[in-house]
VOBADREN-789406 format. One record per atom (N, C-alpha, C): x, y, z; chain; atom name. Coordinates in steps of 0.02 Angstrom, whole numbers. Example, Ala and Ser with C-alpha at 12.3 -4.5 7.8 and 13.67 -1.06 7.14 Angstrom:
// VOBADREN-789406
PT_xx_yy_zz_cadena_atomo
PT_660_-284_390_A_N
PT_615_-225_390_A_CA
PT_660_-165_390_A_C
PT_642_-112_354_A_N
PT_684_-53_357_A_CA
PT_645_2_394_A_C
This chain:
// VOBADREN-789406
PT_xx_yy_zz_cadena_atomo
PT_-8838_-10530_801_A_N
PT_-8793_-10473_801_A_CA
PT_-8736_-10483_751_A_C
PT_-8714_-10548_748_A_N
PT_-8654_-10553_697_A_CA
PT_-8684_-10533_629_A_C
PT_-8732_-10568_608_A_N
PT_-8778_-10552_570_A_CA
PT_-8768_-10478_507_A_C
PT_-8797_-10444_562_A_N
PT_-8794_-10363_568_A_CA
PT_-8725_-10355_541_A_C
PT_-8669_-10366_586_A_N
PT_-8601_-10332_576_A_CA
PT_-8607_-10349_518_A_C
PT_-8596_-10432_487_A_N
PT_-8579_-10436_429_A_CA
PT_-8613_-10403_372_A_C
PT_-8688_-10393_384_A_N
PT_-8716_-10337_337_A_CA
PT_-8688_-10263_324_A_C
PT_-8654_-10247_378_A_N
PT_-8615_-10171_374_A_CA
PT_-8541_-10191_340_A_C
PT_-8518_-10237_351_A_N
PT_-8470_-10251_340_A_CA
PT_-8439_-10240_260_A_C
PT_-8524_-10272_233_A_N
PT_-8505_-10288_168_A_CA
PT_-8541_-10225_119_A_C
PT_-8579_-10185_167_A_N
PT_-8611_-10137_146_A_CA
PT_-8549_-10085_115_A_C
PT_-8488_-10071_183_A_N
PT_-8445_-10070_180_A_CA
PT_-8388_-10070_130_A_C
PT_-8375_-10114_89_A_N
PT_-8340_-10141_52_A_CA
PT_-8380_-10104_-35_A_C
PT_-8453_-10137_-35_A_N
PT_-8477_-10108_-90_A_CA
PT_-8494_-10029_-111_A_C
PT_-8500_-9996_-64_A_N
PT_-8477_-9922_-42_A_CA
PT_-8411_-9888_-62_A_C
PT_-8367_-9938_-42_A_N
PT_-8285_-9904_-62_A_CA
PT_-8273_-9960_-151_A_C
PT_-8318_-9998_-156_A_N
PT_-8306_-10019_-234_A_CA
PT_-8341_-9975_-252_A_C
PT_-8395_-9956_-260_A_N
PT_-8438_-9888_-309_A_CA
PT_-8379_-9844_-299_A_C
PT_-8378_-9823_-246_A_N
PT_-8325_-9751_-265_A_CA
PT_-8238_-9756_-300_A_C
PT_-8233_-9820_-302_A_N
PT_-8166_-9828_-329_A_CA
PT_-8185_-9851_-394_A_C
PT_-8230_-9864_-419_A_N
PT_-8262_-9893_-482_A_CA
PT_-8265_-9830_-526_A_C
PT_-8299_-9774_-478_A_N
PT_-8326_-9719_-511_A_CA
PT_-8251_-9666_-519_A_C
PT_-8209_-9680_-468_A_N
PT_-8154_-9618_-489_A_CA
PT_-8106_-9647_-521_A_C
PT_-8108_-9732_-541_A_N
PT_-8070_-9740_-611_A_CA
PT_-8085_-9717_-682_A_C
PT_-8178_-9737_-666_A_N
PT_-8185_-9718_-730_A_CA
PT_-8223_-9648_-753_A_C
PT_-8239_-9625_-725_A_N
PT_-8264_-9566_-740_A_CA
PT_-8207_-9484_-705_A_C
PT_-8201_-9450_-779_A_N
PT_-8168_-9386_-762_A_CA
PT_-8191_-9328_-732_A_C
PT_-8250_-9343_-733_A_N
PT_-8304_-9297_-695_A_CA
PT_-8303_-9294_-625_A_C
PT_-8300_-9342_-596_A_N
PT_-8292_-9361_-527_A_CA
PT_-8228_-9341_-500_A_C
PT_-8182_-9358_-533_A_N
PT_-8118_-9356_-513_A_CA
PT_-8090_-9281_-514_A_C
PT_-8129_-9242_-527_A_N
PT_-8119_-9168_-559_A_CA
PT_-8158_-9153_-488_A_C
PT_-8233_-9167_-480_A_N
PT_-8260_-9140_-414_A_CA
PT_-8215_-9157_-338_A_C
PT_-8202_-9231_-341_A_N
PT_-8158_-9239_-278_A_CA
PT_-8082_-9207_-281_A_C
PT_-8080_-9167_-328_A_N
PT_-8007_-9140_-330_A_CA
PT_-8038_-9068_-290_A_C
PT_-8098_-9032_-328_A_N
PT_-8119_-8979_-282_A_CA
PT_-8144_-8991_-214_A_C
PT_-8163_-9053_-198_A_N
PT_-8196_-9088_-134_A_CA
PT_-8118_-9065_-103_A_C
PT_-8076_-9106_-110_A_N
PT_-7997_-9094_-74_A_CA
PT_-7983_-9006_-59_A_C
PT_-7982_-8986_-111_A_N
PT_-7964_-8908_-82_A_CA
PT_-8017_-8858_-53_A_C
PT_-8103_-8874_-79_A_N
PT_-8120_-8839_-47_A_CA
PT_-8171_-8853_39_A_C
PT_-8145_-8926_54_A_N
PT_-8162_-8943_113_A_CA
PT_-8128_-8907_179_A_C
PT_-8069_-8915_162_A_N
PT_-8012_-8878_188_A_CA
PT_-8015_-8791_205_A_C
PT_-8029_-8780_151_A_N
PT_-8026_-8692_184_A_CA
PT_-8109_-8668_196_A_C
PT_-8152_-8741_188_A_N
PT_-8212_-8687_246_A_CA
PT_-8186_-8711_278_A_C
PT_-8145_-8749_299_A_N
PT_-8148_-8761_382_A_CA
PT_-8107_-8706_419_A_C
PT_-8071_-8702_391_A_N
PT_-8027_-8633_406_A_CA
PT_-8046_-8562_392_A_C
PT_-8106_-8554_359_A_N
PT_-8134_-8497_343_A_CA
PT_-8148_-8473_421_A_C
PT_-8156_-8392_446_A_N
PT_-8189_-8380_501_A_CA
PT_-8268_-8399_493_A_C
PT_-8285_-8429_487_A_N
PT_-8369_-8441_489_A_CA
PT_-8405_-8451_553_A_C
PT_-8482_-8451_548_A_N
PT_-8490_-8485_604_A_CA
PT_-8506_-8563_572_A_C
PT_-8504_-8592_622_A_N
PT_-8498_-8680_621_A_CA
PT_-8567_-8706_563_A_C
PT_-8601_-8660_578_A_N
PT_-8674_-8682_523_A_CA
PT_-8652_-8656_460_A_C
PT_-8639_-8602_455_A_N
PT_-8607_-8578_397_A_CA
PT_-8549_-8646_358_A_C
PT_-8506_-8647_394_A_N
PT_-8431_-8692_359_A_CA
PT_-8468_-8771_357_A_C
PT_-8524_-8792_380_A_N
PT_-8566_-8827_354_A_CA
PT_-8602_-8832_298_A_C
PT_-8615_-8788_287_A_N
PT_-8683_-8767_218_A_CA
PT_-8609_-8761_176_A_C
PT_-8570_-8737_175_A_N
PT_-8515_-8755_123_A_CA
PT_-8476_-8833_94_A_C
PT_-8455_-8870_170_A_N
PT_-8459_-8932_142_A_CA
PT_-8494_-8965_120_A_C
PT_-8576_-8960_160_A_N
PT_-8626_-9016_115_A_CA
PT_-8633_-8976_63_A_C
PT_-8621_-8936_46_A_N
PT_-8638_-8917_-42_A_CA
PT_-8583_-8947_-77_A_C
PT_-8527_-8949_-59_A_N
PT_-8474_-8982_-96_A_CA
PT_-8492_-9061_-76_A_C
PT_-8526_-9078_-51_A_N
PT_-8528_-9156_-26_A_CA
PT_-8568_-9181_-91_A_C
PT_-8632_-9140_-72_A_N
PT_-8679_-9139_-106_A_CA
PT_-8682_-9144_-189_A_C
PT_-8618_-9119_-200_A_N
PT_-8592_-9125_-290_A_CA
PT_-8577_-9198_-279_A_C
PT_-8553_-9223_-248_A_N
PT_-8514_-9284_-260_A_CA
PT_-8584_-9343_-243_A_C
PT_-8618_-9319_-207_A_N
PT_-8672_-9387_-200_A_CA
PT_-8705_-9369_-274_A_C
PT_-8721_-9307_-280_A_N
PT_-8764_-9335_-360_A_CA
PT_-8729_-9337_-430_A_C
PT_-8666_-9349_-404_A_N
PT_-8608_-9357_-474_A_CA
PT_-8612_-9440_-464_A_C
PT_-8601_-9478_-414_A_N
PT_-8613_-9549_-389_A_CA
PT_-8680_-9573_-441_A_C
PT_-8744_-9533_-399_A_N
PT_-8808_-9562_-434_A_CA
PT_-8815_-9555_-518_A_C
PT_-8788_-9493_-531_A_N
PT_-8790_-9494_-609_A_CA
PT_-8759_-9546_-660_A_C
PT_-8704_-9552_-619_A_N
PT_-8660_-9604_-650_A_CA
PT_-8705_-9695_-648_A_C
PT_-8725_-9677_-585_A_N
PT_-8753_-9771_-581_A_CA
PT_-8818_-9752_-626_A_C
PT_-8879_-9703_-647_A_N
PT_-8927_-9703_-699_A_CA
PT_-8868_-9717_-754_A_C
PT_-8805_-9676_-784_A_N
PT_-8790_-9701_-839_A_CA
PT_-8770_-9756_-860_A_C
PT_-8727_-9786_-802_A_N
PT_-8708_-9864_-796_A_CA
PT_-8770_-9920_-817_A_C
PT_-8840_-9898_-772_A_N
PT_-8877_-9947_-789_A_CA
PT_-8921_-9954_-856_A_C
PT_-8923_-9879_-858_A_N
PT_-8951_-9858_-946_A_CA
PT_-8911_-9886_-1003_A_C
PT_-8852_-9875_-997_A_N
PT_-8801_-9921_-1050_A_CA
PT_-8804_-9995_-1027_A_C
PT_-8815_-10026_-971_A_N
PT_-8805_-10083_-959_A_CA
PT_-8876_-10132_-1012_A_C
PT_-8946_-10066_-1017_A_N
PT_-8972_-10099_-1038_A_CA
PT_-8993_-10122_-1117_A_C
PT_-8943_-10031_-1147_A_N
PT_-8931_-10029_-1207_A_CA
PT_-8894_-9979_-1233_A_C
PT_-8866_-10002_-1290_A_N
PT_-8807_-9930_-1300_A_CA
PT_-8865_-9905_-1350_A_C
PT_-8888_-9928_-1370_A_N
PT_-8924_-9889_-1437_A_CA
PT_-8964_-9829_-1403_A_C
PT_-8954_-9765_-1469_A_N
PT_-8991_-9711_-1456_A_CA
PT_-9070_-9718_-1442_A_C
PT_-9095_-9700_-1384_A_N
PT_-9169_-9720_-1378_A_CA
PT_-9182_-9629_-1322_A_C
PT_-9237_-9626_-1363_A_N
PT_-9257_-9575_-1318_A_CA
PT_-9270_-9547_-1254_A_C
PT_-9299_-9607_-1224_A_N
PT_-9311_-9626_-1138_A_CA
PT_-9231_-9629_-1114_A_C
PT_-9182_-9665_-1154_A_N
PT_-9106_-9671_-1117_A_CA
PT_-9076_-9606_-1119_A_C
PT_-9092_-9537_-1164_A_N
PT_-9080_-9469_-1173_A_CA
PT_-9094_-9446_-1142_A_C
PT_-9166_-9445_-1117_A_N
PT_-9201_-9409_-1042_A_CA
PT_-9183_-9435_-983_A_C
PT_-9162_-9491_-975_A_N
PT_-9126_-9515_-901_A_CA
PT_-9071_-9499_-903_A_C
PT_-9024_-9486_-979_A_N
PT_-8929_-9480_-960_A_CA
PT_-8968_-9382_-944_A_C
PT_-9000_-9360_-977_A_N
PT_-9003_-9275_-974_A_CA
PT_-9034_-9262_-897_A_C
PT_-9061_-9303_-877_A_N
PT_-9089_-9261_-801_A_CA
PT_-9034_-9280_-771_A_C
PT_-9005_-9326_-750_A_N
PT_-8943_-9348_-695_A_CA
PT_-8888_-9303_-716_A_C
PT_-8876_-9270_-777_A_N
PT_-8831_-9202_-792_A_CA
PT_-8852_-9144_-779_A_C
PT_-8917_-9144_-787_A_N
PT_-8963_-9089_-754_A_CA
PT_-8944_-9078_-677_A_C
PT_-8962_-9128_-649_A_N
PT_-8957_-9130_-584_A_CA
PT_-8894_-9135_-541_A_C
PT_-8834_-9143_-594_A_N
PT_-8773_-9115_-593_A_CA
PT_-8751_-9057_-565_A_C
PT_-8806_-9009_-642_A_N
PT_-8777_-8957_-651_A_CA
PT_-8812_-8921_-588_A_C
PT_-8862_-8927_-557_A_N
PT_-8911_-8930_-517_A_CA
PT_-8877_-8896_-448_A_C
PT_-8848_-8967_-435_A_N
PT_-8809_-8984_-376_A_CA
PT_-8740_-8925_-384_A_C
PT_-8715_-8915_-423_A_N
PT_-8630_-8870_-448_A_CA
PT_-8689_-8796_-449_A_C
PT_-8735_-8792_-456_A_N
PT_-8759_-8696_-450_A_CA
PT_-8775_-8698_-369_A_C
PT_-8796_-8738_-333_A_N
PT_-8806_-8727_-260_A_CA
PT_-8749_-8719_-236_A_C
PT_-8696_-8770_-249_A_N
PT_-8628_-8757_-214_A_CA
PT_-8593_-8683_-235_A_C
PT_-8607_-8660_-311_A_N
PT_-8573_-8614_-314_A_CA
PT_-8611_-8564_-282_A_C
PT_-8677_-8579_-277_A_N
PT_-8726_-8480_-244_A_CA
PT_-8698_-8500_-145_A_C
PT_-8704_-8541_-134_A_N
PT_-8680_-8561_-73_A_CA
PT_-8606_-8522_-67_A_C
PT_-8559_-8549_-115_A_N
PT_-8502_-8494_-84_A_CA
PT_-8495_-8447_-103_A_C
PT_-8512_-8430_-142_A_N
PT_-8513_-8342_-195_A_CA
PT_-8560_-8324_-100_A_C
PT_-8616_-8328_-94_A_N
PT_-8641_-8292_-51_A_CA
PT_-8601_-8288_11_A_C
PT_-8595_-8342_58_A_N
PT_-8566_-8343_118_A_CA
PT_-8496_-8303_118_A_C
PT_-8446_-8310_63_A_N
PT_-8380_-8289_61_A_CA
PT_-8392_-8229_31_A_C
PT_-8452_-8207_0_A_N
PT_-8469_-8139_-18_A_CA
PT_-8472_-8080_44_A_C
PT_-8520_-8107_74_A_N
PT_-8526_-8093_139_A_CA
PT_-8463_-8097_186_A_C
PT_-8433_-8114_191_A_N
PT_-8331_-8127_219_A_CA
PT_-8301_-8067_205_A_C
PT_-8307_-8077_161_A_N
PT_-8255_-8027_141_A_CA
PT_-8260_-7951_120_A_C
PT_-8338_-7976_84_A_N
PT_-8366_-7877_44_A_CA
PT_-8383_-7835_100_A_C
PT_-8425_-7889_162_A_N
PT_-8487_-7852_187_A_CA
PT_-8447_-7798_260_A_C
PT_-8457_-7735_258_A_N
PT_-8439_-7703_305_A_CA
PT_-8484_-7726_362_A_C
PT_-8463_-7725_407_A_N
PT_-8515_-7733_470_A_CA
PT_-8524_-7655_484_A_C
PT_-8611_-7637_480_A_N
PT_-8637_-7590_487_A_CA
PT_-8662_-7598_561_A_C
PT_-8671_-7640_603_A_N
PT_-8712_-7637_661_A_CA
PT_-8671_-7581_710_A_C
């Protein structure tokens, strides 16, 4: 059992180094957890229902886990060479892809739900 703890422990530690690694050095990140900060906050306060003000944060969550993964493909792609190589173009372009990927779900996610808030008359 100690075992264990110490495996969480340190799991722990390397978890909060990636993310402090990643919001020194990258402006990208630091730009999403600035929207992570304000727009966590007002779904929660949005009238929603509880599934709803969900599907809003993990979409905003959701930017930030694949802003994380993009960054560690570019980290390890440069780690293995800076030189222009074609295969290192198609791995930095899908993890931006999948960026941009991740930032159109979050935005159709709240364009819709807060569309629905605010435009939609209740006809029933």
């Amino acid at each position: 059992m100690k075992a264990e703890i110490l495996h969480v422990w340190k799991a722990l530690h390397y978890s909060a180094d990636g993310l402090i690694s990643t919001f020194r050095n990258e402006t990208a990140f630091r730009l999403e957890l600035l929207m992570a900060v304000v727009l966590i906050p007002i779904a929660l306060i949005l009238p929603l229902k509880g599934i709803e003000k969900m599907m809003l944060i993990c979409s905003v969550l959701l930017v930030l886990v694949v802003e994380l993964l993009n960054t560690a493909v570019e980290s390890a792609v440069d780690r293995v060479s800076e030189e222009t190589h074609h295969l290192s173009k198609r791995a930095k372009d899908a993890g931006s892809a999948a960026v941009f990927i991740s930032l159109f779900i979050m935005g159709t996610t709240w364009f819709t739900l807060c569309f629905e808030l605010f435009f939609q008359s209740d006809v029933d």
